[in-house]
MARNU-721169 format. One line per field, with one value per residue: residue number from 1; residue in one letter; x, y, z of N, C-alpha, C in turn. Coordinates in Angstrom, 3 decimals. Example, Ala and Ser with C-alpha at 12.3 -4.5 7.8 and 13.67 -1.06 7.14 Angstrom:
BEGIN
kolmar c(1	2) .
lodren c(a	s) .
n_px c(13.190	12.850) .
n_py c(-5.690	-2.250) .
n_pz c(7.800	7.080) .
ca_px c(12.300	13.670) .
ca_py c(-4.500	-1.060) .
ca_pz c(7.800	7.140) .
c_px c(13.200	12.900) .
c_py c(-3.300	0.030) .
c_pz c(7.800	7.870) .
//
This chain:
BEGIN
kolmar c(1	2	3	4	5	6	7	8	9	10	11	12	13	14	15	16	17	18	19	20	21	22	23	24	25	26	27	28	29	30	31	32	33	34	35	36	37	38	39	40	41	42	43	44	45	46	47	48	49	50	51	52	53	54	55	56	57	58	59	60	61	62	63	64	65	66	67	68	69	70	71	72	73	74	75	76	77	78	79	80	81	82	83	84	85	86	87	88	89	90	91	92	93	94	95	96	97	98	99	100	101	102	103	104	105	106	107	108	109	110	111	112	113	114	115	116	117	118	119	120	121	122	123	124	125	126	127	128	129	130	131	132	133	134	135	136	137	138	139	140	141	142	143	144	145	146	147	148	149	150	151	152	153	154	155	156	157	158	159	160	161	162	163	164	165	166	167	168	169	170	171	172	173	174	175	176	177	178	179	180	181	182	183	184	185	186	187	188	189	190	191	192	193	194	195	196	197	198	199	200	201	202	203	204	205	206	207	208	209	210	211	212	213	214	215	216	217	218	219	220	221) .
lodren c(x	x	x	x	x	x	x	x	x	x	x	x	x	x	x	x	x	x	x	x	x	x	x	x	x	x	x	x	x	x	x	x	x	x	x	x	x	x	x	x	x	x	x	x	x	x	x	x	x	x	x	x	x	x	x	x	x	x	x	x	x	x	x	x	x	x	x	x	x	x	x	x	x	x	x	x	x	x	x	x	x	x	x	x	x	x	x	x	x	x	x	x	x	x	x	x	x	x	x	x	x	x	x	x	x	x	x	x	x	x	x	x	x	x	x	x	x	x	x	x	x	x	x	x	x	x	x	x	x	x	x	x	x	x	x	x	x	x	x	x	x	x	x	x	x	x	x	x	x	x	x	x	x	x	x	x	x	x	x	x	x	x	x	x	x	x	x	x	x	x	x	x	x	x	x	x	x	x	x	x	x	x	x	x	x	x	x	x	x	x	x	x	x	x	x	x	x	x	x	x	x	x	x	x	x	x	x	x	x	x	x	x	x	x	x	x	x	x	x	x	x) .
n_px c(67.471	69.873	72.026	72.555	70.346	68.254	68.660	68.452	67.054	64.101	64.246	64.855	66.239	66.641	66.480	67.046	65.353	63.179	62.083	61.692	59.341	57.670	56.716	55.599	53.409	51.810	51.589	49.179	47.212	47.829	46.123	44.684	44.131	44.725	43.226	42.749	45.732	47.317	46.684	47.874	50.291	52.339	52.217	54.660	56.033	57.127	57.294	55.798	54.170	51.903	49.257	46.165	42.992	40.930	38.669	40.206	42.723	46.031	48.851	51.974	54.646	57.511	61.242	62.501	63.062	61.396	63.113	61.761	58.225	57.974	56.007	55.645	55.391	53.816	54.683	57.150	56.814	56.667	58.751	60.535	59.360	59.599	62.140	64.568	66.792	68.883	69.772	71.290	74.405	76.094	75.219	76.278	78.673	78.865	77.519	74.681	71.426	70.793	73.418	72.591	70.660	68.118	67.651	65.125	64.401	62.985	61.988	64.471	66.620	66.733	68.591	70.838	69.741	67.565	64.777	65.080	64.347	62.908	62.799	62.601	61.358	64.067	65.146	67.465	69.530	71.365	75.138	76.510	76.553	77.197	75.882	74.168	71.798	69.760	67.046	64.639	61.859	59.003	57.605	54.468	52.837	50.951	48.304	47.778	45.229	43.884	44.372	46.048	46.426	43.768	43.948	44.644	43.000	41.251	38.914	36.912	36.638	34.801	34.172	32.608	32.228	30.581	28.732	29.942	30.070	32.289	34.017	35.600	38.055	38.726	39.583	41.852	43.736	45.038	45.428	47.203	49.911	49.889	50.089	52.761	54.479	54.026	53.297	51.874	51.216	48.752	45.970	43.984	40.586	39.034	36.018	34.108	32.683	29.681	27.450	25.546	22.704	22.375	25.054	27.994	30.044	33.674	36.227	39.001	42.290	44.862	47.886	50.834	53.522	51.850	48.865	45.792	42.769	39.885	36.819	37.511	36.236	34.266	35.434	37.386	36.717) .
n_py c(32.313	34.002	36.655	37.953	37.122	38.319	40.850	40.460	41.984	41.057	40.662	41.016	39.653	40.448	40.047	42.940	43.179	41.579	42.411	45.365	44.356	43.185	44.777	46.785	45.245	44.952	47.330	48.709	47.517	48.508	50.779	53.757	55.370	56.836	56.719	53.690	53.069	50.340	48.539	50.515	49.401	46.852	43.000	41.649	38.398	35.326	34.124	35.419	38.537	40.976	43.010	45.141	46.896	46.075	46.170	45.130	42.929	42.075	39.783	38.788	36.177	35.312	34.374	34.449	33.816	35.748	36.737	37.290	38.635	41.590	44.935	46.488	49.881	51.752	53.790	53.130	50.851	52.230	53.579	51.896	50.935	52.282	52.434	52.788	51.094	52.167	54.175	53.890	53.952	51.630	50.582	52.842	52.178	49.739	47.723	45.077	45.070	42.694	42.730	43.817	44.006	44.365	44.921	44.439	46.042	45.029	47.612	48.382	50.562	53.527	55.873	59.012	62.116	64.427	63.478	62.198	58.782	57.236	54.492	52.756	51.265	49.836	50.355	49.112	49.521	47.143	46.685	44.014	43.898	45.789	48.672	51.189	53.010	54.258	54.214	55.410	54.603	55.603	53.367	51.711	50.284	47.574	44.745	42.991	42.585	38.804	37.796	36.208	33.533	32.823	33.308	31.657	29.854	27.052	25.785	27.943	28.466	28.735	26.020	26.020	27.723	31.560	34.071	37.550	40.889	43.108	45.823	48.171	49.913	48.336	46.193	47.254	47.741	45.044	44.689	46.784	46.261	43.550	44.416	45.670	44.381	41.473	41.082	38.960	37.197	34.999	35.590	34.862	34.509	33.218	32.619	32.917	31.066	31.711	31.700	33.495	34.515	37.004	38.315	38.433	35.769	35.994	37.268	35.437	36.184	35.545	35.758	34.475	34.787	36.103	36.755	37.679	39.063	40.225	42.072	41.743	42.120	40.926	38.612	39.393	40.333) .
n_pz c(105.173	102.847	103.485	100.933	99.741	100.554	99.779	97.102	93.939	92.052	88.800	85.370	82.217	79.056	75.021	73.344	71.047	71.676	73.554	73.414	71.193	73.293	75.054	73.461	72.207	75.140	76.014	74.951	76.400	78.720	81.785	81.219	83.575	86.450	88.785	89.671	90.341	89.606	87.845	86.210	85.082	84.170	84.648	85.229	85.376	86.328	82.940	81.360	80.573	81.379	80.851	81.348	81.456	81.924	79.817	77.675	77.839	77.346	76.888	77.057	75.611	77.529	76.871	78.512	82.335	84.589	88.152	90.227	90.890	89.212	88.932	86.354	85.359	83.057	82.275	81.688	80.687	77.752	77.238	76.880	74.756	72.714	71.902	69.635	67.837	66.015	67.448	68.712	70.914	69.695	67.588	65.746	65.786	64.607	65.830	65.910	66.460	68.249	69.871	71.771	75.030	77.467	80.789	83.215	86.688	89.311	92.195	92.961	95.043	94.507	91.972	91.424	90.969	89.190	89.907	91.984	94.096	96.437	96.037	92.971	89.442	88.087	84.647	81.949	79.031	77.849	76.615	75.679	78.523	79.744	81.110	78.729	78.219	80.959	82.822	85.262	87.126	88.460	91.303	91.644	93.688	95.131	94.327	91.628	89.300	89.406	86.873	85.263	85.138	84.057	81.693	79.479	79.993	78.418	78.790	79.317	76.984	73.751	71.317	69.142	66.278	66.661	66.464	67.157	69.348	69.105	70.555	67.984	68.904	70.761	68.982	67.686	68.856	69.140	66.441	65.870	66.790	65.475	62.746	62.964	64.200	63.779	60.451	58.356	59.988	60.646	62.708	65.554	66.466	69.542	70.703	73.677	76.067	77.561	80.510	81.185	78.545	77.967	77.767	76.349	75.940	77.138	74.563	72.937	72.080	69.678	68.309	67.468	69.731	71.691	73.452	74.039	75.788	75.188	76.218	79.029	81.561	82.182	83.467	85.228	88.533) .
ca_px c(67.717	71.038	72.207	72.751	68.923	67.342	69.213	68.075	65.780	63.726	64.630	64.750	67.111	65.959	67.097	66.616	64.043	62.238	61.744	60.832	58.118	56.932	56.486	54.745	52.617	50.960	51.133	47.713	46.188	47.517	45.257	45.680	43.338	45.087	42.311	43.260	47.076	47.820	46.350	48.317	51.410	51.971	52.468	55.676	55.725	57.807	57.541	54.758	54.137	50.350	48.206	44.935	42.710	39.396	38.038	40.817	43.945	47.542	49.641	53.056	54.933	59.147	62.120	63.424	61.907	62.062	63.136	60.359	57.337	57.820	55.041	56.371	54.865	53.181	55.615	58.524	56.427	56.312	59.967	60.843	58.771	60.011	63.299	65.184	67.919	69.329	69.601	72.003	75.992	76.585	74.665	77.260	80.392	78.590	76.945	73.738	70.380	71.191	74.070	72.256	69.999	67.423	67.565	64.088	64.680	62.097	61.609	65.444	67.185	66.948	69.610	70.670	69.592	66.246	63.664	65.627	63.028	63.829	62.683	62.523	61.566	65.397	65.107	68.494	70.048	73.047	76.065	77.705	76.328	77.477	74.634	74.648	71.207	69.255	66.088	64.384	60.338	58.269	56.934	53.010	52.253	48.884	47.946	47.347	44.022	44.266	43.692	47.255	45.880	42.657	44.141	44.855	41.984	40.390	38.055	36.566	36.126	33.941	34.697	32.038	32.188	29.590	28.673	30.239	30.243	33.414	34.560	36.492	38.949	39.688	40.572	42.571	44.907	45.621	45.981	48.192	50.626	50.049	50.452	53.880	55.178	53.592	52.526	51.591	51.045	47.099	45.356	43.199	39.911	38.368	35.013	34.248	31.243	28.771	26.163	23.985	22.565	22.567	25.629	28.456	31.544	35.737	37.287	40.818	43.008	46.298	49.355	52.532	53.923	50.794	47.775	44.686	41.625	38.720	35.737	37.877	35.277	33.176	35.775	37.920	35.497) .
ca_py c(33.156	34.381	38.174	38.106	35.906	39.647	42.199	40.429	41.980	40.952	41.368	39.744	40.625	40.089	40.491	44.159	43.391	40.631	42.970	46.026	43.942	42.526	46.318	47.393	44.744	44.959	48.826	49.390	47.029	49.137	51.728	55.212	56.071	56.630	56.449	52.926	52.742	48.938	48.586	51.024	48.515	45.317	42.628	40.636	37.240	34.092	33.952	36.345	39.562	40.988	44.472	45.012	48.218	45.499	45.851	43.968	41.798	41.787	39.209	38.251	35.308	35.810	33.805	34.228	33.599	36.780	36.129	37.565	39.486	43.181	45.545	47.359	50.820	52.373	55.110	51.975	50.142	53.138	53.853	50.459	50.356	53.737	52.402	52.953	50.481	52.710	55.605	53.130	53.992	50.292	50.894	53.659	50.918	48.289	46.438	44.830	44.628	41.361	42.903	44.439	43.490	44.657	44.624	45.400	45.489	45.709	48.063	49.299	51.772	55.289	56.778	60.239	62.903	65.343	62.907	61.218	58.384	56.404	52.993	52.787	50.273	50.671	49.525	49.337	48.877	46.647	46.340	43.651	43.226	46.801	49.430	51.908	53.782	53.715	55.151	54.726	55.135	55.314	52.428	51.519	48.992	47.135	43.608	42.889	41.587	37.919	37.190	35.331	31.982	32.931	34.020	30.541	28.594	26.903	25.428	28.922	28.927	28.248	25.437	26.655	29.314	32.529	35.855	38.346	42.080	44.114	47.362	48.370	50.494	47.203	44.991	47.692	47.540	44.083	44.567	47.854	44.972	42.561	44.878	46.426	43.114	40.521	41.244	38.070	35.941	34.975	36.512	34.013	35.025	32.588	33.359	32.197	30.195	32.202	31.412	34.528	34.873	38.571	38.987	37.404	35.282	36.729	36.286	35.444	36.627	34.888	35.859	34.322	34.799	37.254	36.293	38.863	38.901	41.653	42.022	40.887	42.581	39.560	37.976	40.228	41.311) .
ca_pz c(103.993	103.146	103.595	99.609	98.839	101.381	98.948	95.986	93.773	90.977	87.556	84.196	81.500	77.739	74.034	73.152	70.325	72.138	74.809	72.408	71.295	74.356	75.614	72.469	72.415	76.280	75.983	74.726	77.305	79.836	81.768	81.471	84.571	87.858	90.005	89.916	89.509	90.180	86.359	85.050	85.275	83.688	85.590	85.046	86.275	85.292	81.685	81.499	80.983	81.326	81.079	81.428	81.793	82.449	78.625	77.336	78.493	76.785	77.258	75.948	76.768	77.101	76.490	80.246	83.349	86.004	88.981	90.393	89.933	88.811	88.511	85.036	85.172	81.776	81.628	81.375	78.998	76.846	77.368	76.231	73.284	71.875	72.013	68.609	67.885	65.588	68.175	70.491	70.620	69.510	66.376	64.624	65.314	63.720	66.682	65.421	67.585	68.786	70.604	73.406	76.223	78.193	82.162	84.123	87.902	90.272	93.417	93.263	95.161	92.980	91.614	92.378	89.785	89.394	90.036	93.515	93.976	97.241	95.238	91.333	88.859	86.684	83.057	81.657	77.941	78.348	75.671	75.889	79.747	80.481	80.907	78.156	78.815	81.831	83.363	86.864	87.185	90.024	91.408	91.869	94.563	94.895	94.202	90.433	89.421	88.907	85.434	84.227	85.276	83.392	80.031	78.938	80.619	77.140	79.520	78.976	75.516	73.126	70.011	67.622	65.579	67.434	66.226	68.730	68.663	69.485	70.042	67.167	69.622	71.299	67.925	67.019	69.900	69.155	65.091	65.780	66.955	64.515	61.560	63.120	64.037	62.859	59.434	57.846	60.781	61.287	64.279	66.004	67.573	69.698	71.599	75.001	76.584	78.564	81.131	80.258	77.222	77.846	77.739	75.400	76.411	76.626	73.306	72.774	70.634	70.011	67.883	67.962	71.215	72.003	73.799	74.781	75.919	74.559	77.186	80.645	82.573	82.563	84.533	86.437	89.005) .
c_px c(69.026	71.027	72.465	70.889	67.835	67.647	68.933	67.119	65.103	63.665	64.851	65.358	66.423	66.581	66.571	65.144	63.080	61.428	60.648	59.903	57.131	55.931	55.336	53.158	50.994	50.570	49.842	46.879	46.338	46.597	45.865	44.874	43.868	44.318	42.451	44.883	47.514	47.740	46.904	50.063	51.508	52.690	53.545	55.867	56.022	57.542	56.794	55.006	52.847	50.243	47.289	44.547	40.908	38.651	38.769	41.962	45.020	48.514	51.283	54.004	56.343	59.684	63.213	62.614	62.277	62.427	62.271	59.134	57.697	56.644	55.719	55.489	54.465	54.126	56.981	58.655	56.743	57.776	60.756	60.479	59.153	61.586	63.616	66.483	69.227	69.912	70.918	73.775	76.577	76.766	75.787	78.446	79.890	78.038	75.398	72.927	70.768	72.475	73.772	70.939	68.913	66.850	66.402	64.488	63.565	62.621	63.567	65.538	67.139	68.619	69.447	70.138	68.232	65.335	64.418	64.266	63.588	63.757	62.569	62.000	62.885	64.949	66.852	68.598	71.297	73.228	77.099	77.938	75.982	76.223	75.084	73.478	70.347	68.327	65.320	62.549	59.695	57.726	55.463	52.953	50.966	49.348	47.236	46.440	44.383	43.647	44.807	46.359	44.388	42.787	44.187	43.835	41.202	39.161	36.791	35.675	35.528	34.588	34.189	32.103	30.738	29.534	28.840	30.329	31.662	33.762	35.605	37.844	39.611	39.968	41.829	43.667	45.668	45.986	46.764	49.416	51.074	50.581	52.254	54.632	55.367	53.067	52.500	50.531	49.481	46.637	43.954	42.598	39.093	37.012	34.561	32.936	30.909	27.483	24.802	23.899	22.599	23.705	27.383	30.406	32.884	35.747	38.776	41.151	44.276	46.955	50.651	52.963	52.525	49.709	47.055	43.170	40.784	37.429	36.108	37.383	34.531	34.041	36.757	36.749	36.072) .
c_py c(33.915	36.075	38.929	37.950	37.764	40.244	41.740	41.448	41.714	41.658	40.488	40.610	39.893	40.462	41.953	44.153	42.506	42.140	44.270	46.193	43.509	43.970	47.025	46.143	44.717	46.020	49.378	49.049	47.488	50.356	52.846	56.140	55.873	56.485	55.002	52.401	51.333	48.252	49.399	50.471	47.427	44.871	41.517	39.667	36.252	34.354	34.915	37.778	40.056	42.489	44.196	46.369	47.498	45.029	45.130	43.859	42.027	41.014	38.943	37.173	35.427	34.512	33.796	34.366	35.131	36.436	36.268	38.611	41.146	43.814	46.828	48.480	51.486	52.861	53.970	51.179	50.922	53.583	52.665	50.198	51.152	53.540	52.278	52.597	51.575	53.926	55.210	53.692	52.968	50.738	51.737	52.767	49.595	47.325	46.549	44.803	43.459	41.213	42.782	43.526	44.466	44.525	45.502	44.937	46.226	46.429	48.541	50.073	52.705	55.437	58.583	61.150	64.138	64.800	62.225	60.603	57.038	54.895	53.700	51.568	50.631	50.118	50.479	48.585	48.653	46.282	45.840	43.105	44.490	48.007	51.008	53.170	52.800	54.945	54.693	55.975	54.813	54.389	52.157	50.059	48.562	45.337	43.507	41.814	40.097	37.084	36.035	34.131	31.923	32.846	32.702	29.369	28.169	26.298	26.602	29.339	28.000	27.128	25.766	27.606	30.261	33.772	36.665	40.083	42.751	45.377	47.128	48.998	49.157	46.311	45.789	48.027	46.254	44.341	45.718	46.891	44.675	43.282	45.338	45.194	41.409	39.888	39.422	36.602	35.874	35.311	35.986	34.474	33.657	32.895	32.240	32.135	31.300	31.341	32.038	34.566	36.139	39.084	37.927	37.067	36.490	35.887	36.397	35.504	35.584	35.106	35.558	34.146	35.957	36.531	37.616	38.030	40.282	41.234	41.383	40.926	41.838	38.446	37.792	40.367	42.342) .
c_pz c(104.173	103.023	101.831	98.939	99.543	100.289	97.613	95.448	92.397	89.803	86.070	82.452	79.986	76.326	73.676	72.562	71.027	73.361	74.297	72.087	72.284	74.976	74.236	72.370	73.750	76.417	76.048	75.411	78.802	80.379	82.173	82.570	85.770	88.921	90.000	89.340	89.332	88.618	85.332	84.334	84.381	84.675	85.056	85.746	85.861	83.876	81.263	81.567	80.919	81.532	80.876	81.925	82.171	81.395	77.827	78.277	77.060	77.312	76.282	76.761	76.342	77.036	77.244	81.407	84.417	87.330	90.471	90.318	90.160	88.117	87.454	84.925	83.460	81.373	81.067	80.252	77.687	76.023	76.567	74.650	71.921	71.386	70.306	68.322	67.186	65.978	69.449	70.262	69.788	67.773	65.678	65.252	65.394	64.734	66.032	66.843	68.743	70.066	72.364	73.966	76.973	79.575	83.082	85.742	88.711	91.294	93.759	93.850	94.033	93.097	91.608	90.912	90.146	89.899	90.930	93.526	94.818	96.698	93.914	90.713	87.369	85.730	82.867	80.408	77.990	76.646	76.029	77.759	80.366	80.231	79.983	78.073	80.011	82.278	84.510	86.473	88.634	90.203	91.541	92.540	94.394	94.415	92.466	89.851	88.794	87.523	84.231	84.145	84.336	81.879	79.268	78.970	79.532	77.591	79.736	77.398	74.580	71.418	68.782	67.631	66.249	67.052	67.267	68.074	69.882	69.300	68.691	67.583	69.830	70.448	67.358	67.943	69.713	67.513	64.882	65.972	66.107	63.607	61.819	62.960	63.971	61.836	58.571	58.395	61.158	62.535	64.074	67.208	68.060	71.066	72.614	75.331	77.823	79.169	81.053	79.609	76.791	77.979	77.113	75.523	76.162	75.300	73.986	72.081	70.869	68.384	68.155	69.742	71.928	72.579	74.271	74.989	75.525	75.920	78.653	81.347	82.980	83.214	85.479	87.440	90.147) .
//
């Protein structure tokens, strides 16, 4: 391994709005309980991006690969999603959305300021390449439950139609979404094959580039 391939570190740069959305989207499936922080992250991962708080799953799938996995902290997601194109320098001399960029970098060196933070995860808004804001969050280590490989498994799910009952909290995490930024587009629930009768398969949701799961608990463990 070369003295350049050590000092790497994972990171994955993105179109502003793709990114925007990607962050608004997984947001709600992150958890807001620190007694397990490792969940309060999403988990970025080749094409992938994932949250989960156990009762549902958020997935979104990107349009660049990372180069490797970054655990994206809540507060980053949040930071990201809040973002206001209209609020950017570009924006008042006529640069359109499309301009800028979005650079997440894992496990960074901090930068110097109030919050010194000997690692970081940076998020940076690039114009043009060049970084025009930037913010550094604390990191959260841990091992992130393995549910990517799960989210997709149709081998899981059920073909006929099944009466299922759902929180209403958790459809409305996924149709807060849909309605913002995907108003038109159908939102596909499909319900998943159980072994107990007492107790009633994962659905899946799927929008667009969006995938979730509602009830993960039945197969996180």
């Amino acid at each position: 391994m070369t003295k350049k391939q050590e000092t790497e570190k994972p990171s994955v740069t993105l179109p502003l709005m793709e990114a925007i959305e990607a962050c608004a989207a997984v947001l709600p499936h992150a958890s807001k309980d620190d007694v397990t922080p490792v969940i309060t992250t999403a988990n970025l991962e080749g094409d992938r991006i994932v949250a989960t708080d156990r009762y549902t799953v958020g997935a979104f799938t990107l349009s660049q690969k990372a180069s490797g996995p970054i655990m994206v902290p809540r507060q980053a997601l949040d930071w990201i999603a809040r973002t206001n194109p209209r609020t950017l320098v570009g924006h008042f001399a006529g640069m359109r959305p499309e301009a800028y960029q979005v650079r997440i970098t894992g496990l960074t060196p901090g930068v110097s300021g109030p919050d010194l933070l000997e690692e970081a995860v940076m998020v940076e808004i690039l114009l043009e390449g060049k970084p025009e804001r930037m913010q550094q969050f604390r990191p959260v280590t841990g091992t992130f439950p393995p549910i990517a490989e799960r989210l997709l498994d149709v081998h899981e799910m059920a073909t006929e139609v099944v009466p299922v009952n759902l929180g209403p909290e958790f459809i409305e995490r996924v149709t807060g979404y849909a309605k913002k930024w995907r108003r038109g587009v159908p939102i596909r629930f499909t319900a998943g094959k159980s072994d107990n009768p007492n107790k009633p398969g994962v659905v899946r949701v799927s929008i667009g580039k969006f995938n979730g799961l509602i009830q993960p608990n039945l197969l996180v463990r």
